[in-house]
N, C-alpha and C positions, 0 to 999 in steps of 0.2 A: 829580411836583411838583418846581420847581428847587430847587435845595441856596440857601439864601442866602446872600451873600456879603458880613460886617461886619468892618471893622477897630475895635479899641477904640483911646481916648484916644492908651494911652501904645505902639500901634506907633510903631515905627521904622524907613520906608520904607528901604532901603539903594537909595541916589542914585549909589552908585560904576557905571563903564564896566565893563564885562566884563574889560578889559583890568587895572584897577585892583582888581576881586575877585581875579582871576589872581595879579598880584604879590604882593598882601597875602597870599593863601592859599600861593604859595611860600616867602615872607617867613617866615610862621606856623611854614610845615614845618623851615624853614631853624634857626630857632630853636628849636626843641624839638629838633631833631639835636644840635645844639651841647647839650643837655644832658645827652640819652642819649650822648652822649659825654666826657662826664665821668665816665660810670658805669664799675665795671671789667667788661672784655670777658665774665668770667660772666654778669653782670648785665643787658649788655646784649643776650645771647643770650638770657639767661632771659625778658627783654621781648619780643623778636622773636619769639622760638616761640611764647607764647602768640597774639601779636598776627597771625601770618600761619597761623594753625590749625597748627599740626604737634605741638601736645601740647595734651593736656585741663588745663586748671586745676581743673578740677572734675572728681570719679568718684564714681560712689554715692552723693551728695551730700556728700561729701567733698572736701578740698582734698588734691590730688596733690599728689607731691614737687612737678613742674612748677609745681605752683601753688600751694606754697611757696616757691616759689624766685621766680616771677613777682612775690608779694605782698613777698616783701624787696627786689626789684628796684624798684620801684614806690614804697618808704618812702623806699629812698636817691632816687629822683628827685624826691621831695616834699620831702627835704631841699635839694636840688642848687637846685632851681624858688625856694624860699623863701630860699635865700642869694645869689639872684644874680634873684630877683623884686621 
C-alpha cells in the first residue's frame, strides 16, 4: 500500500534556488565560527573534539573529563550567542 503524502496548515515550503540555500547555509556556518571564535582556544578544542568524534562525552553513562570540558565549552557559547544574538 502507498505511504500518503499530507502537508499540514502551518508547512512552510522553502521557495529559495539551491544556489540561495547554498549561501544562506555558508552564511549560517560563517556566523557560528565567528562565535566559536570568541571562545578561548581550550574551549574551542574542547567543542571540536567532541563535534568531529575524537573523544567520548559520555562513558558508562557518565560525563567524561571531555565532556566536561565540552559542556563548559558550550555555556560560554550560550553566553557569546545571547550577547551578540
Amino acid at each position: 500500500m502507498e505511504e500518503r503524502f499530507e502537508t499540514r496548515e502551518d508547512d512552510k515550503p522553502d521557495l529559495r534556488s539551491e544556489d540561495e540555500r547554498h549561501r544562506d547555509a555558508v552564511n549560517d556556518w560563517m556566523r557560528w565560527r565567528g562565535y566559536i571564535g570568541q571562545l578561548r582556544s581550550d574551549q574551542q578544542f574542547a567543542l571540536f573534539e567532541v563535534v568531529r568524534g575524537r573523544v567520548e562525552p559520555v562513558v558508562d553513562a557518565s560525563l567524561s573529563r571531555a565532556g566536561e570540558r565540552f559542556v563548559g565549552a558550550l555555556r560560554m557559547l550560550a553566553v557569546v550567542v545571547g550577547e551578540r544574538g
